[in-house]
C-alpha positions as CSV (number, residue, x, y, z in Angstrom):
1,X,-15.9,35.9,-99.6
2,X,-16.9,39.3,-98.0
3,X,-19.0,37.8,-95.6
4,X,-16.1,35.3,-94.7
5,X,-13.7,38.1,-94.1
6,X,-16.2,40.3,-91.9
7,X,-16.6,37.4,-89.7
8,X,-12.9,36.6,-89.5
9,X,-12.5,40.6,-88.6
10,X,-15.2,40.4,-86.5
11,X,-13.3,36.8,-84.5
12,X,-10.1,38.9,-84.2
13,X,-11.9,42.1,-82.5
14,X,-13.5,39.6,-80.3
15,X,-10.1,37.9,-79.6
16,X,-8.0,41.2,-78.8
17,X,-10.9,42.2,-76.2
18,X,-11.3,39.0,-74.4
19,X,-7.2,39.6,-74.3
20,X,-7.7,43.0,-72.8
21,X,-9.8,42.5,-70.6
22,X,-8.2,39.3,-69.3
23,X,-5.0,41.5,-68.8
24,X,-6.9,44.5,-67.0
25,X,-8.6,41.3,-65.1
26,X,-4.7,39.6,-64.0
27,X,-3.4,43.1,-63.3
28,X,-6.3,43.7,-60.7
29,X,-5.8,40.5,-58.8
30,X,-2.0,41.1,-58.8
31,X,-3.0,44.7,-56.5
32,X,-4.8,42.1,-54.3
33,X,-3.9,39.1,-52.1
34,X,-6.4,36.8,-52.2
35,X,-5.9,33.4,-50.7
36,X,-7.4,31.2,-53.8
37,X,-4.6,32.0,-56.4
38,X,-2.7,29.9,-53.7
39,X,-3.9,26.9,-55.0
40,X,-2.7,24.9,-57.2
41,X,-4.8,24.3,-60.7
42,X,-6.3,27.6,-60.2
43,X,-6.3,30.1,-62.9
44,X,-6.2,34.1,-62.0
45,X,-9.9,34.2,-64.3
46,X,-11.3,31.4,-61.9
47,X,-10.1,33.0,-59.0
48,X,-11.1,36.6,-60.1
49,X,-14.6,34.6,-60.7
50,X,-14.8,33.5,-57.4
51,X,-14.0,36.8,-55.8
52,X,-16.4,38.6,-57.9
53,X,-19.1,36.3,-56.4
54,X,-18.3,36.1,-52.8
55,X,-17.3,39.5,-52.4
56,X,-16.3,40.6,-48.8
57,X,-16.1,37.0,-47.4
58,X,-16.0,39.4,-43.9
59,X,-19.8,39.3,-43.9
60,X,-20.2,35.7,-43.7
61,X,-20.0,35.0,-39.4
62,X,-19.2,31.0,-40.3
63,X,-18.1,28.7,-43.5
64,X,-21.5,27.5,-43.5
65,X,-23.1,30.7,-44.2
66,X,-20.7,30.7,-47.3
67,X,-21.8,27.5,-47.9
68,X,-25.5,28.6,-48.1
69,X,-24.7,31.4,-50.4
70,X,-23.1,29.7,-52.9
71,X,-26.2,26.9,-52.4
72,X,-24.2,24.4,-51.3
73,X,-25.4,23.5,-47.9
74,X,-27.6,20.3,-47.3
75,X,-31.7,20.4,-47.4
76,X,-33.0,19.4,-43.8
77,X,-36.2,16.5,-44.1
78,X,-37.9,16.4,-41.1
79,X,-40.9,14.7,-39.9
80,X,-42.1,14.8,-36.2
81,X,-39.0,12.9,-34.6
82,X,-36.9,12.1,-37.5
83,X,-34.2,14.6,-39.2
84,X,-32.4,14.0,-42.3
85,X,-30.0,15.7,-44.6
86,X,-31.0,15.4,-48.4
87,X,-29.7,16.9,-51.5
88,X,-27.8,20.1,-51.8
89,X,-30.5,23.1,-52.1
90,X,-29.3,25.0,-54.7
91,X,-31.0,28.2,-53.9
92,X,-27.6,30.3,-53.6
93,X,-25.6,31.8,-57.2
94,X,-25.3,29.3,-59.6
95,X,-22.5,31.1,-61.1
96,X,-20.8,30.7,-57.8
97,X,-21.4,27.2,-57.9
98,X,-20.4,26.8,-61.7
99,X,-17.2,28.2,-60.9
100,X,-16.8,25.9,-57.8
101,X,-17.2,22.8,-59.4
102,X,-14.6,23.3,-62.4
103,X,-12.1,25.1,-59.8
104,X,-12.8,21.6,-58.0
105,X,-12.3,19.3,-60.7
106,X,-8.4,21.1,-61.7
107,X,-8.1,20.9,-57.7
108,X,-8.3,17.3,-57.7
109,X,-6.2,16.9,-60.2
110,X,-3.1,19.0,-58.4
111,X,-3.8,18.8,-55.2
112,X,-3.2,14.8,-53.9
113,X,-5.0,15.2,-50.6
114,X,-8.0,16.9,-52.6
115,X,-7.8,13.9,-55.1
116,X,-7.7,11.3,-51.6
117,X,-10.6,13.1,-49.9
118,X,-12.5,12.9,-53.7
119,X,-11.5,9.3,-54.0
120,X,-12.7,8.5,-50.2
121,X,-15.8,9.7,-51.2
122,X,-16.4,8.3,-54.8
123,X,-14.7,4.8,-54.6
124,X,-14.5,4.2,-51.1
125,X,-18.5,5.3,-50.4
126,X,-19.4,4.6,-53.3
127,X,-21.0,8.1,-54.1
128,X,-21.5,9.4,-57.7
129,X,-18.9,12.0,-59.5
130,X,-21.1,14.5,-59.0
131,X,-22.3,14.3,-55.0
132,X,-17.9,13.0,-54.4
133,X,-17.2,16.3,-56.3
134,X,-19.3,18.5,-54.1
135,X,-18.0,17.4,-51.0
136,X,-14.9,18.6,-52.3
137,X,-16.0,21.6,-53.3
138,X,-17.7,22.0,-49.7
139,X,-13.8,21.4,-48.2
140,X,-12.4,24.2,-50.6
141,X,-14.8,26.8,-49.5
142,X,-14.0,25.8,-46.1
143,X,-10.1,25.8,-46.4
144,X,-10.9,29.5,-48.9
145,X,-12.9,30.9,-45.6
146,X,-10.7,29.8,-42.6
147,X,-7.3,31.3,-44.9
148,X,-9.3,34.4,-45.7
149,X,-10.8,35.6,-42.5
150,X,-7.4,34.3,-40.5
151,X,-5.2,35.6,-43.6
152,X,-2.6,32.6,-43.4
153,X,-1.0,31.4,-46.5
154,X,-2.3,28.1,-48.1
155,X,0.1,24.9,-46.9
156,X,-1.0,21.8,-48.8
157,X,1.1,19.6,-46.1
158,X,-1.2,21.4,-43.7
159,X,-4.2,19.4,-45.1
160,X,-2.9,15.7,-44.5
């Protein structure tokens, strides 16, 4: 029974901090205007994630040398006169990509022209969850990039 109670003490300290600090986390993105708590399906802690990651996205010259930092960009094959794209690399934060996939999957569900451009690629092309759900996740950091470094608000009608 005492061992019982310590550990429900012990679950309600735990509770009350992850509270805390998820309020000291919402009140610093509130000081801030960052373009990906424009989106639809995506939660301040995701988007605080995502920021925390990428930090000044100022330092990136292009989306695809976002893309390469978060390890997303396509391996090159190449053998005397043929060049080929294969699988994503994976050599950039896998937190950062973590964070990108889930952020991706809620995307797809609020977002129709997300959920079209997913479906293009799963259905239609015949791609697996997986590969359908990274191209989506390629677009986001794309759209994330050209609102950040142009500072324009996110217009979903925009993407169609």
């Amino acid at each position: 029974e005492f061992e019982l109670k310590t550990l429900l003490q012990l679950y309600n300290n735990l509770d009350q901090s992850i509270e805390e600090i998820d309020t000291k986390i919402t009140n610093i993105m509130n000081c801030y205007q960052f373009k990906i708590t424009e989106f639809k399906g995506v939660g301040i802690i995701s988007a605080a994630s995502l920021v925390a990651e990428i930090g000044d996205i100022n330092r990136f010259n292009n989306p695809n040398q976002l893309l390469a930092f978060a390890g997303l960009e396509p391996s090159t094959i190449e053998s005397g006169t043929m060049v080929q794209k294969g699988k994503m690399v994976k050599r950039g934060s896998p937190h950062l990509r973590y964070v990108l996939m889930n952020v991706a999957m809620t995307i797809i569900l609020n977002n129709p022209t997300f959920y079209e451009y997913y479906s293009k690629k799963h259905y239609k092309e015949g791609k697996t969850h997986r590969v359908a759900l990274s191209h989506v996740v390629r677009k986001l950091l794309r759209i994330i990039y050209h609102l950040e470094i142009t500072d324009k608000k996110f217009d979903a009608k925009l993407l169609y």
